[in-house]
N, C-alpha and C positions, 0 to 999 in steps of 0.2 A: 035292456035300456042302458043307454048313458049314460056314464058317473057326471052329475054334476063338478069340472072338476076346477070351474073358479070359486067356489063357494070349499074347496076343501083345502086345509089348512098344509103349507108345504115352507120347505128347509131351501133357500137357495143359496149356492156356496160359491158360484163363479161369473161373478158381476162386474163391468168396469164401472169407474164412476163417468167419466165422462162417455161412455160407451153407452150410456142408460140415459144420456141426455133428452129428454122431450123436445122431437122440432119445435113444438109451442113455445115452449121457455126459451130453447134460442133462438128464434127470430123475435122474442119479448124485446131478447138483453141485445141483441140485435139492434134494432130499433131505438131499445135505449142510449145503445152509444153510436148512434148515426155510423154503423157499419154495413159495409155492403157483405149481402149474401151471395153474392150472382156464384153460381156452378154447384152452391153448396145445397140447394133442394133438386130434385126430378118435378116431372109435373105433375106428380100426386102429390107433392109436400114430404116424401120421405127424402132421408138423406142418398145420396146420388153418388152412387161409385160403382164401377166394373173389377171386378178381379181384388185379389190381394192386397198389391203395390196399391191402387186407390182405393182400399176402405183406408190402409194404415193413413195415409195421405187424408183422406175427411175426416178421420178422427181424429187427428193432430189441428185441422181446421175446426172442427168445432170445440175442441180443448179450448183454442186458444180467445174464445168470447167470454168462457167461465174467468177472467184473468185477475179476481179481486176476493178478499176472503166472502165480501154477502155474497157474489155471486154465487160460491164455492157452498157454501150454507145453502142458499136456495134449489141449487142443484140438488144437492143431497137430499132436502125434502122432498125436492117432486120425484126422485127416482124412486126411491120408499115411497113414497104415496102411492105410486104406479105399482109397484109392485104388491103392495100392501091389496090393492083392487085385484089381485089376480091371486089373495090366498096365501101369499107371501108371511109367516112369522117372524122368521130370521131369515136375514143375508149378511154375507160376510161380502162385503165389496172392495173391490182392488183401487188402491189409491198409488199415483207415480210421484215420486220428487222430481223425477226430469220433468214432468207435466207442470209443476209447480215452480220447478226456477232451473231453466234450460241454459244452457252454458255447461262451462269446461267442471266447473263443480257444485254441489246439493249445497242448498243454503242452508242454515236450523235455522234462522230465523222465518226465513218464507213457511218452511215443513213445518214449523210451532204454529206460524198463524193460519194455514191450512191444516191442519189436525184440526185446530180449534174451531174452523170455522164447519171444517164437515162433521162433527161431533156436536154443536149447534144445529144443524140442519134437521140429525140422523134424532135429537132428541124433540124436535118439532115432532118429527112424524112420526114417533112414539109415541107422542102426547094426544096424537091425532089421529092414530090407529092402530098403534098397537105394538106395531112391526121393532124387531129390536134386531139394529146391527152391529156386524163388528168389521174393523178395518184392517187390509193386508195391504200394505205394500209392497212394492216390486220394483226390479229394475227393467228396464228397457233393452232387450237383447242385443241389438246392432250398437248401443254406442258402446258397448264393450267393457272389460273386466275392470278395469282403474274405476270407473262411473260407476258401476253395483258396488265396488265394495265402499267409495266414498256417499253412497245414497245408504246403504244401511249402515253405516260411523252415523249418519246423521239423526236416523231413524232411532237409531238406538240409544243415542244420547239421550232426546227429545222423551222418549219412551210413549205412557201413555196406556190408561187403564183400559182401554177398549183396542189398541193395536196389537192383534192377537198371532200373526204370523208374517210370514216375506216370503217371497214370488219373483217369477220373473216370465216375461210378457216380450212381445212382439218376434220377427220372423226369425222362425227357429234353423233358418237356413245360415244365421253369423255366425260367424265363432266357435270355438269349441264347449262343448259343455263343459271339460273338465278345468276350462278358464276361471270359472266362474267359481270353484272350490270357495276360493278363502272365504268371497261375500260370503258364502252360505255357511261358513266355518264362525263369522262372528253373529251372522243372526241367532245361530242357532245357542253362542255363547250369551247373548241378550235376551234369550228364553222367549226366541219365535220358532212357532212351529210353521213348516216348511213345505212349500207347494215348488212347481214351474210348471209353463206351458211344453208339452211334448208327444209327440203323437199324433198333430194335427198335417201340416204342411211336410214335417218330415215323418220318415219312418217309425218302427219300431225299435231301432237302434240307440232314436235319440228318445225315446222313454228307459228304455236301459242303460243310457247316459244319465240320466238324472236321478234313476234308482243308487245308482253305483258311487258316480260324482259327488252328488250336490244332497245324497242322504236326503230325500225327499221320502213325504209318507201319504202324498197327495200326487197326485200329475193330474194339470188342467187338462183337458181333452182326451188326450193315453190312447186314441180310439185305434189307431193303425195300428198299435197291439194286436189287433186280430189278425195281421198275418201272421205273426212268430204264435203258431200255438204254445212253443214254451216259453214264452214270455207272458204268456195266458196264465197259465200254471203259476206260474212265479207269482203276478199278481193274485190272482186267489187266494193262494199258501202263504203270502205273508200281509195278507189283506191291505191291501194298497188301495185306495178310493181313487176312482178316476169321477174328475168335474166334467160330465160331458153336457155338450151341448148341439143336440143334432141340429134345430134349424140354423144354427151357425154352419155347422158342416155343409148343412146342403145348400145356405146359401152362398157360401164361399168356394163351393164346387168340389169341397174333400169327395161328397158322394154324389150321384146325379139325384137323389130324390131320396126318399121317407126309405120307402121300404128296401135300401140299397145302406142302410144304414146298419151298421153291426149293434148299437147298443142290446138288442135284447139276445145276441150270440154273445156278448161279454156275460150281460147277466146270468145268464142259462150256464155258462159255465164257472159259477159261483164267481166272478168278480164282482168287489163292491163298488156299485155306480150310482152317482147323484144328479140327477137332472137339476140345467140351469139353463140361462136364457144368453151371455155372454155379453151382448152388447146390443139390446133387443129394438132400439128403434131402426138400427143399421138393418135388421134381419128379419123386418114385419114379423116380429114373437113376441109371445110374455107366456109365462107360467103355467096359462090357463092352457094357448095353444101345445107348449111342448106337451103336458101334460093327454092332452084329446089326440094328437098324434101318435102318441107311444101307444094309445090304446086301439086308434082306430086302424093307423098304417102297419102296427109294430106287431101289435095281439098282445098287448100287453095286458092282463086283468087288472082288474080292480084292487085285486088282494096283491098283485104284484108291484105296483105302482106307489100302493100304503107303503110296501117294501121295500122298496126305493128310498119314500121318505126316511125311513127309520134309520136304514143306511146313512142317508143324508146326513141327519144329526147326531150319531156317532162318530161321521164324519167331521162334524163342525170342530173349528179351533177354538169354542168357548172354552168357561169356566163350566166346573161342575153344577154351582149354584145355578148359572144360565140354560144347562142340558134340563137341568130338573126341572125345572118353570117350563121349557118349551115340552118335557115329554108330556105332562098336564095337560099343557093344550091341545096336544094333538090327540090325545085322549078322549078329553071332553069331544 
């Protein structure tokens, strides 16, 4: 029989914020500020892109309706709410200061009032179900090294008891990873711990770019990893969590389908993997579906899937206090 697996309690660690937007919410805020939608739904109502170049492109377009701290607060609520329906106890969700105040430099006044307003949202829907986040920021890979290291100066000043690590996001085809040293040289002096996206659109090369460079103890995706078996190796032996998230992969064409997917050739050979949903209305998912996929398409068990989780929240950037409460739960 099948694991009930929206009803069972799960860790998710690789969330955008506005990538988790509800079309509902934004054709609400839509409507509220007499904007027009036209190109931004399909004729189901999901949001509407072909290939890479247009999701980046619709999720810069629906970023930019979140433009006010309530909105930014409200958002945060329903994505945690959403999630929270699919079993969700913790996520750690990615927040952008480019997103927040675009131009040549990162405001701290916009990033104070955006911290404040998604940490209002995130304690809503705590209060409302449960679910307890935490926030990572990240820089935006294409506008390049001078922009990450002036988004984390900002980030870091600003601080902030719930912003627990830095990232960095969008197509891993810019730049050089080793650009990006110093940002990741002062987060990690401001006492965040440290992801990037790597592994998905590029090789295996650029996961061992950000092993090497940027002293990462997380890679968002990592999943191309599977073709260097000893980059395999390496990840296992010095336990490196890869954030994956397959129906991102197969909707964005990394693989052609489910079972074309490496996560359970990672796991099998002792890498630590955490399943998450990445930017779930873009990719018809949530929590419940990765979750029935890895079992039904994958052969993942039941007792392997728990395993996952547990990973997961070893994985998490919390506090100890926070790992403890959540082991609890997932206990009970």
């Amino acid at each position: 029989m099948a694991t009930n697996w929206r009803e069972s309690p799960k860790i998710e660690l690789h969330l955008h914020l506005e990538g988790a937007a509800p079309p509902a919410l934004t054709r609400r805020i839509a409507a509220e500020k007499a904007r027009s939608t036209a190109g931004l739904f399909d004729e189901t109502g999901r949001y509407a892109w072909r290939g890479f170049s247009e999701f980046l492109h619709a999720y810069d377009a629906v970023a930019a309706f979140y433009d006010t701290p309530e909105d930014q607060a409200r958002l945060t609520e329903a994505a945690l709410l959403e999630a929270a329906a699919h079993g969700v106890i913790y996520a750690e969700i990615f927040l952008s200061p480019d997103h927040v105040s675009p131009g040549d430099k990162a405001d701290p006044y916009a990033w104070e009032e955006h911290l404040a307003a998604v940490t209002e949202g995130a304690a809503m829907a705590e209060a409302a179900a449960g679910i307890i986040a935490r926030f990572i920021p990240l820089c935006v890979r294409g506008l390049g090294p001078d922009r990450a290291r002036r988004a984390v100066e900002v980030v870091a000043s600003v601080g902030g008891d719930n912003v627990v690590g830095w990232g960095m996001a969008g197509d891993e085809r810019m730049h050089r990873t080793a650009d990006f040293a110093s940002a990741y040289r002062l987060a990690a002096e401001a006492g965040l711990r440290l992801t990037a996206h790597a592994g998905e659109f590029g090789g295996p090369g650029n996961v061992r770019a950000v092993l090497d460079d940027l002293k990462v103890e997380r890679v968002g995706h990592g999943v191309r990893a599977i073709e260097d078996p000893d980059l395999v190796r390496r990840l296992a032996a010095e336990e490196v969590t890869l954030e994956v998230n397959p129906g991102s992969n197969v909707a964005l064409g990394v693989y052609p389908n489910w079972r074309a997917h490496p996560l359970r050739r990672l796991y099998e050979a002792g890498v630590n993997v955490a399943i998450s949903t990445d930017d779930p209305p873009f990719f018809g998912t949530d929590m419940t579906r990765e979750f029935e996929m890895a079992e039904r398409e994958l052969g993942f068990a039941a007792s392997d899937l728990e395993r996952v989780t547990e990973m997961s929240l070893a994985a998490a950037f919390c506090d100890d206090a926070t790992r403890m409460e959540l082991r609890r739960r997932l206990a009970r």
